[in-house]
C-alpha positions as CSV (number, residue, x, y, z in Angstrom):
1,X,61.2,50.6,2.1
2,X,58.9,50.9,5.3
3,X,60.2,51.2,8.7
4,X,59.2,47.9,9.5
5,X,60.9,46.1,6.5
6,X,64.2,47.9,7.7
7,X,63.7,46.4,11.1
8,X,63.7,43.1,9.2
9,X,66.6,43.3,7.0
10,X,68.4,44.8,10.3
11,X,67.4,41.7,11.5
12,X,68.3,39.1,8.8
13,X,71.8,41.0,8.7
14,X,71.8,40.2,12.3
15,X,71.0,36.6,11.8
16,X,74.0,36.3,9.3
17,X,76.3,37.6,11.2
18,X,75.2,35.1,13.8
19,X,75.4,32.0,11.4
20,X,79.0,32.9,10.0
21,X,80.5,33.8,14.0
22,X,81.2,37.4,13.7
23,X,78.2,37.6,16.6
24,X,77.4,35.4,19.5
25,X,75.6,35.3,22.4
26,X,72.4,36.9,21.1
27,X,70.0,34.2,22.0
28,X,66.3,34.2,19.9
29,X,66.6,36.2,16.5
30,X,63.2,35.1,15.5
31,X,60.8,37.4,13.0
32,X,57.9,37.1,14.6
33,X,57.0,40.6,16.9
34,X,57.8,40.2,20.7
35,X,60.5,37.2,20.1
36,X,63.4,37.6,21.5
37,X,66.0,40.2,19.6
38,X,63.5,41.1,16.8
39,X,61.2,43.0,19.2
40,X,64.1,45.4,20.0
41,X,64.9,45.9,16.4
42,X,63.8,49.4,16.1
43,X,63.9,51.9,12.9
44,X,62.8,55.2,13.0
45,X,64.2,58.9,11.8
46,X,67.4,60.2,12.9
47,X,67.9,61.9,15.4
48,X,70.0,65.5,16.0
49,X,73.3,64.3,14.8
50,X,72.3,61.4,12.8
51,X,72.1,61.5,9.0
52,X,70.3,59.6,6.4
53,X,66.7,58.5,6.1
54,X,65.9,56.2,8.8
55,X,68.8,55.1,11.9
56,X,68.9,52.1,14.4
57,X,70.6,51.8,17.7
58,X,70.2,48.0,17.7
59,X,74.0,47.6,18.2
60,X,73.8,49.3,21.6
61,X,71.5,47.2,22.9
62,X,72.6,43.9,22.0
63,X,76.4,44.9,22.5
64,X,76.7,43.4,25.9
65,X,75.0,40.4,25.3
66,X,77.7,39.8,22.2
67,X,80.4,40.7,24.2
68,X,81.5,43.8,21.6
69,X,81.4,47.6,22.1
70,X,78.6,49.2,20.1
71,X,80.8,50.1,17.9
72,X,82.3,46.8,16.6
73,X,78.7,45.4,16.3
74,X,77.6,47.9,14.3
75,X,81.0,47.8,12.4
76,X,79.8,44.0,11.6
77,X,76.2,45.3,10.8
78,X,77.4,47.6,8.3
79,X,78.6,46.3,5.0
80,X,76.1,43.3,5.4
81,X,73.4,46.0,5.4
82,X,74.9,47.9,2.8
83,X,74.5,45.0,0.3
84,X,70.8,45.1,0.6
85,X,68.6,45.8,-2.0
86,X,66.8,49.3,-1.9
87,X,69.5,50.6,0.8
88,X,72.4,53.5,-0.9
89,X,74.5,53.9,2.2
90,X,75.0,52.8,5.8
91,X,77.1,55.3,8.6
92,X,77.9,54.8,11.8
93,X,77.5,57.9,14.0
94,X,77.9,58.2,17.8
95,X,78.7,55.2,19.5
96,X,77.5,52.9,17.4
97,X,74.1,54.4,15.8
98,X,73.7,52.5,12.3
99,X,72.1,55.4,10.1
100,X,70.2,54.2,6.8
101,X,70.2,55.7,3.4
102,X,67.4,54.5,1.1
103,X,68.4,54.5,-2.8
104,X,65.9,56.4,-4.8
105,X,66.0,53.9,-7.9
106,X,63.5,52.0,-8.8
107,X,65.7,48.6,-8.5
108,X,68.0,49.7,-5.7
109,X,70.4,47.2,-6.8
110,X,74.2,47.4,-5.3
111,X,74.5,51.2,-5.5
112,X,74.9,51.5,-2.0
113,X,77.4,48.3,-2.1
114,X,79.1,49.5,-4.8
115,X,79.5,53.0,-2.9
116,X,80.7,50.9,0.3
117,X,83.5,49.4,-1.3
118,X,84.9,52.3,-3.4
119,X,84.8,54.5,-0.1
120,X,86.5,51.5,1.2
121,X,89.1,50.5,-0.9
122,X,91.5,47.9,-0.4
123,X,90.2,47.8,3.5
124,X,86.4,46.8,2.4
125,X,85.3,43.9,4.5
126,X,88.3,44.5,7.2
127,X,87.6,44.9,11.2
128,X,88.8,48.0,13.4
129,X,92.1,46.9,15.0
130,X,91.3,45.3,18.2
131,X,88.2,43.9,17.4
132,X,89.3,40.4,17.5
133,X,91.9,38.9,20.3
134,X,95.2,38.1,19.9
135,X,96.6,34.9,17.7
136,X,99.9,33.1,17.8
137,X,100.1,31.0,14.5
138,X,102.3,28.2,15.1
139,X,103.8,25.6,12.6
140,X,106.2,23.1,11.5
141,X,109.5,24.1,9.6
142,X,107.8,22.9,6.0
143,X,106.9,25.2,3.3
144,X,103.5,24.8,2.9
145,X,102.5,25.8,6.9
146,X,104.6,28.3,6.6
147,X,102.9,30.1,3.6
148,X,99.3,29.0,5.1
149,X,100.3,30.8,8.0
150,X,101.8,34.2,6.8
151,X,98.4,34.5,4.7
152,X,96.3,33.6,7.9
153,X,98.5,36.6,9.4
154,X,97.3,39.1,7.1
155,X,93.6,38.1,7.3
156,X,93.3,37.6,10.9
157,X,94.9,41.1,11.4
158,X,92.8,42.4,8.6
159,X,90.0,40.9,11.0
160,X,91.8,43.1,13.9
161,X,93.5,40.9,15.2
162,X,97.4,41.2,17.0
163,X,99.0,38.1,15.5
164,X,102.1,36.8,16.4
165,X,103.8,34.3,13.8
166,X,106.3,31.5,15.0
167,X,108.1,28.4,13.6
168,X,109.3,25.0,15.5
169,X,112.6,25.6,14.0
170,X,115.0,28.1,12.0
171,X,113.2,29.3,9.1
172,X,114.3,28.5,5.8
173,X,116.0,30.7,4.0
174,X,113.7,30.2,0.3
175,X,111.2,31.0,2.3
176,X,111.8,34.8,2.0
177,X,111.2,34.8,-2.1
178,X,108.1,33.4,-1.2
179,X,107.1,36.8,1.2
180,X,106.8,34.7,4.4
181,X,107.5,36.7,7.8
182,X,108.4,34.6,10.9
183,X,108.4,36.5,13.6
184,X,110.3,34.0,16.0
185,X,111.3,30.5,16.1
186,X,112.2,27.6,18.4
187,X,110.2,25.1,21.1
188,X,107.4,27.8,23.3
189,X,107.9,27.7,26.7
190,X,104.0,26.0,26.5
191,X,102.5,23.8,24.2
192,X,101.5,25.5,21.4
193,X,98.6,24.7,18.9
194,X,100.2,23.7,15.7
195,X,99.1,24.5,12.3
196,X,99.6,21.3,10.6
197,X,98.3,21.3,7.0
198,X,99.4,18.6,4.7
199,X,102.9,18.7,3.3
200,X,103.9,20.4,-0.2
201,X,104.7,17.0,-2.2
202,X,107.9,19.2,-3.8
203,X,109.2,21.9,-3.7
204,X,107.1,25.3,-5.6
205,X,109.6,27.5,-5.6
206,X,110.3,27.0,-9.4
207,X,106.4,28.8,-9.9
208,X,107.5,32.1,-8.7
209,X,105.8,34.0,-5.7
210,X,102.6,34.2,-6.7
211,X,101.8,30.7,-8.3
212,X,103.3,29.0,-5.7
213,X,101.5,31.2,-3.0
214,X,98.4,30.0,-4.7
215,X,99.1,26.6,-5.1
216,X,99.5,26.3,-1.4
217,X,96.8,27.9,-0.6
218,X,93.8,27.4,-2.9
219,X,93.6,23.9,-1.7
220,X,91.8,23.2,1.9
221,X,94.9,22.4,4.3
222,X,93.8,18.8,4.6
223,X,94.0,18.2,1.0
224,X,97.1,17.6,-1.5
225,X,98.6,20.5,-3.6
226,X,99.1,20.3,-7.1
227,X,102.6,21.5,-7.6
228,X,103.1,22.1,-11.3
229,X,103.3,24.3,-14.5
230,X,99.5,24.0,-14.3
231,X,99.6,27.5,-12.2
232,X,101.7,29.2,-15.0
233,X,99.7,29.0,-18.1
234,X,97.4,31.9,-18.7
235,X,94.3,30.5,-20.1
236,X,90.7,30.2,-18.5
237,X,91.7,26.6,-17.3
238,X,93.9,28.2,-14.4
239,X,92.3,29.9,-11.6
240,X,95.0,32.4,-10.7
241,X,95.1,33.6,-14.3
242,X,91.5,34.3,-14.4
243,X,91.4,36.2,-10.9
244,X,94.6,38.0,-12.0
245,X,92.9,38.2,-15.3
246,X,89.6,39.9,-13.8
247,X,91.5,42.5,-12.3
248,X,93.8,43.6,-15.4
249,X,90.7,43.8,-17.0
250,X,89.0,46.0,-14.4
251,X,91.9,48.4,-14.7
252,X,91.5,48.5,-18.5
253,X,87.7,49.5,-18.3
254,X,89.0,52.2,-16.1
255,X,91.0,53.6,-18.6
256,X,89.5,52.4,-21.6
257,X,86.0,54.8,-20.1
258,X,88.2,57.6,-19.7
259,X,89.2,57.9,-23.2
260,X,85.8,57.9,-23.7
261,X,85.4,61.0,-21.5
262,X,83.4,59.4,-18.7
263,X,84.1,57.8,-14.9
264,X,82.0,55.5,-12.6
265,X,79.1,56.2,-10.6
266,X,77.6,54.1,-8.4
267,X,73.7,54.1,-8.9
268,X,70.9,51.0,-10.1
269,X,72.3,48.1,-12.2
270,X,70.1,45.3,-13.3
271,X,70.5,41.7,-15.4
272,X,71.7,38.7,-13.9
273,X,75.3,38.8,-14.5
274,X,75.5,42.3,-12.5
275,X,73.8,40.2,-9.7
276,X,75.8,37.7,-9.5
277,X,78.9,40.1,-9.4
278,X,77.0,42.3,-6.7
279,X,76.3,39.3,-4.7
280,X,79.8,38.0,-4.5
281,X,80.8,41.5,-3.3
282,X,78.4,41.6,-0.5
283,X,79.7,37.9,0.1
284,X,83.5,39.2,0.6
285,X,83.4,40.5,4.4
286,X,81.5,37.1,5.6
287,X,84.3,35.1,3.1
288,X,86.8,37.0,5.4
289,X,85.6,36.7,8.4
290,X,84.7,32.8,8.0
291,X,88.5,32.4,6.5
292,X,90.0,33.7,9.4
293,X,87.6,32.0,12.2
294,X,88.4,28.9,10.5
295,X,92.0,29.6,9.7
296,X,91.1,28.9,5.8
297,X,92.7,31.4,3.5
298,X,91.5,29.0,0.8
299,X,87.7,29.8,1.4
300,X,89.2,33.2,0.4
301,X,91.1,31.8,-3.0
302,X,87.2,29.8,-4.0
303,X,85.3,33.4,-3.2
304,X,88.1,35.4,-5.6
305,X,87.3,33.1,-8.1
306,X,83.8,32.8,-7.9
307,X,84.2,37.2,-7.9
308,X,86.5,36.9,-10.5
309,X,84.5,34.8,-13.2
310,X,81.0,37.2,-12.2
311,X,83.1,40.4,-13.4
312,X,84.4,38.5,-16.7
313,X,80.8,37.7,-17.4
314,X,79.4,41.3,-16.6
315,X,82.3,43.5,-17.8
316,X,81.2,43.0,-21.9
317,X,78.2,45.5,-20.6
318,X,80.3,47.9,-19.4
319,X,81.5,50.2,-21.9
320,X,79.3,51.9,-24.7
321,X,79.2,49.6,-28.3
322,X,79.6,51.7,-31.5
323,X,78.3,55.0,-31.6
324,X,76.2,54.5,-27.9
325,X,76.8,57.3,-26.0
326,X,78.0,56.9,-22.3
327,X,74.9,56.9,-20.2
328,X,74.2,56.6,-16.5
329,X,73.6,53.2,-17.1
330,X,77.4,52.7,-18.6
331,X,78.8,54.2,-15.0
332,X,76.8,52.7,-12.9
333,X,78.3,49.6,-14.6
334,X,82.2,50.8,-14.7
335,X,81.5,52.0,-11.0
336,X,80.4,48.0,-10.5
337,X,83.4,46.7,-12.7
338,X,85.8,49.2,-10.3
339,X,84.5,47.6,-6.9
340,X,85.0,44.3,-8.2
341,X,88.9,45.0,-9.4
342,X,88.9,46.4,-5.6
343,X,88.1,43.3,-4.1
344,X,90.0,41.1,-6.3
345,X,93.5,43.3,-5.7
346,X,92.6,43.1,-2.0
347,X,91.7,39.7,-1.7
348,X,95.2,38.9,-3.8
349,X,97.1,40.8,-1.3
350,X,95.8,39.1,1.4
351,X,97.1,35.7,0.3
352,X,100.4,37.3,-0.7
353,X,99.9,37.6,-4.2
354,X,100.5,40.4,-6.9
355,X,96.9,41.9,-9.0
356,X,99.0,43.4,-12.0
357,X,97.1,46.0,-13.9
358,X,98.4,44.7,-17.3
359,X,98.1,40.7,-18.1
C-alpha cells in the first residue's frame, strides 16, 4: 500500500466517522487533491519516536475544527483504520500521531482488526473517559424506560461519557433483579428530557434477567415488545440464544484448539464467511457510537446478531478436520473466532446481559 492510497483510506475513515457523528465540523472531505481536508491528509515515515511503517498527524490538524483534542480524534481514527484491508496495526504516539503498520500478507485481511480487538478486550470500540459530555437519562417509573435507560448508561459511559441516571418517581423495587441502577429519583428542579419509549404490555420479570433485558431492548423504543416464552427457548429461531449461543461456542474453540496443542494468531484469513465476520467486527465501534448518539441500545442488540450469526457460519473452518494438522491458517481462524466471542461478551454486557461460556 502506497503512501498516497494511505492518505485515502485515512480519508474515507475520516469520512465515516463524519457520516455516523463521532466528527463534526470538518467542512469538504472530498478525494480529489487540493479539496478541502483531503489535501492535508498526509502519509509519510515516522518520525523519531514514531513506530510502524508509515504515520499521519491528520488528527492534529483537524482537531480544532472538530472541537476534540488530538487525541480523541485520532482515538476515533483508530479502530476504523485498523479494519482496513492491507493495514496490521494502528498506535497512537505523542499527542495524537496515528502511526501505520502495513500487513505483509498477500490478502491483508482482518489481521490487524483481529489484533485490535484481542489487545482490546472487552473495551474494543469504547471512548477515553471524557470524550463525550455529560448525560442525565431521565424516565418514567415503568419498566421498560427504566431498563432502556440503565443500558444507555453503560454505552454512553462506554462512549466516555459522565452519566447521571434519574427516575420521576420511587423506583420499583423488581427492578433490582433486573440490574437497573437509579441513581436519584423525584420531579428536577428543571424540566428534564424524558426518555419515553413505549410501555412493556406486561410484566417480564417471569423471563429472568437476561431475556427480559433483551426483550426490552431488542425492539426500537417506538415499537411494541414481545413479552413471552419466545425469549427462553434455545433454538436458532430466538435471537438471544444464538448471540449467547455464538459466544459459548467461541469459548469452546478456545479450548477445544488447546487440546489440540495450538492457540490463535492473528494473521490473513480469506472466504466469504471470514468476511462477513471481519466486517461486522470493524462495524462494532460505529454500532456503539450510533447507539449511544441516538440513545438506541437496540441498534446494538441487531449488530450482536448480525456478529453472532457471521461466527456460527465461519466457526466450522476453525479447527483442523481428521488427521489435518494445525496450520497458520487454523490460528489465524481461532484468533478470528476469539475476537468475535470478545465482542459478543462485550456487547452482552453492555445491555446488561450474561455471555455464559457453556450453553
Amino acid at each position: 500500500m502506497t503512501p498516497v492510497e494511505l492518505s485515502r483510506t485515512v480519508l474515507r475513515a475520516m469520512r465515516g466517522a463524519v457520516a455516523d457523528g463521532e466528527l463534526s465540523g470538518l467542512g469538504d472531505l472530498g478525494e480529489q487533491e487540493g479539496e478541502g481536508v483531503a489535501r492535508r491528509v498526509v502519509v509519510e515515515r515516522p518520525r523519531a519516536g514514531g513506530c510502524g511503517d508509515y504515520a499521519t498527524n491528520v488528527a492534529l490538524q483537524v482537531a480544532r475544527a472538530a472541537g476534540r483534542s488530538p487525541l480523541q480524534v485520532a482515538e476515533v481514527l483508530s479502530p476504523r483504520l485498523a479494519g482496513e484491508p492491507g493495514i496490521a496495526a494502528i498506535d497512537i504516539t505523542g499527542p495524537g500521531f496515528l502511526n501505520i503498520t502495513l500487513d505483509r500478507g498477500d490478502s491483508g485481511a482482518g489481521g490487524g482488526l483481529v489484533r485490535d480487538v484481542l489487545a482490546r478486550g472487552a473495551r474494543y470500540g469504547h471512548a477515553r473517559p471524557g470524550t463525550a459530555g455529560p448525560h442525565q437519562l431521565h424516565f418514567p417509573r415503568e419498566v421498560r424506560a427504566a431498563v432502556l435507560a440503565d443500558s444507555l448508561r453503560r454505552i454512553l459511559v462506554a462512549r466516555g461519557a459522565l452519566v447521571r441516571s434519574t427516575c420521576e418517581e420511587a423506583p420499583d423495587a423488581g427492578w433490582a433483579h433486573l440490574g437497573v441502577r437509579v441513581d436519584a429519583y423525584g420531579k428536577p428542579p428543571a424540566p428534564l428530557k424524558t426518555l419515553r419509549p413505549v410501555p412493556a404490555p406486561a410484566d417480564p420479570a417471569f423471563l429472568g434477567r437476561d431475556a427480559a433485558r433483551w426483550a426490552l431492548l431488542v425492539p426500537a423504543a417506538h415499537d411494541r415488545p414481545r413479552i413471552s416464552e419466545e425469549h427462553l427457548v434455545q433454538r436458532a429461531s430466538n435471537p438471544l440464544f444464538r448471540v449467547r449461543y455464538a459466544y459459548s461456542r467461541a469459548r469452546a474453540l478456545t479450548r477445544n484448539a488447546a487440546a489440540l496443542g495450538f492457540t490463535g494468531t492473528p494473521g490473513d484469513i480469506t472466504g466469504p464467511d471470514a468476511r462477513d465476520l471481519i466486517d461486522a467486527l470493524a462495524a462494532h465501534p460505529r454500532v456503539l457510537a450510533a447507539a449511544a448518539r441516538h440513545h438506541a441500545p437496540d441498534r446494538l442488540a441487531r449488530h450482536l446478531v448480525v456478529t453472532a450469526d457471521a461466527l456460527l457460519a465461519f466457526q466450522p473452518a476453525v479447527l483442523p478436520l481428521g488427521d489435518e494438522k494445525p496450520s497458520a491458517a487454523h490460528r489465524a481462524r481461532l484468533a478470528l473466532a476469539e475476537a468475535a466471542g470478545t465482542v459478543l461478551a462485550g456487547g452482552l454486557s453492555l445491555l446488561g446481559i450474561s455471555a455464559p461460556e457453556y450453553l
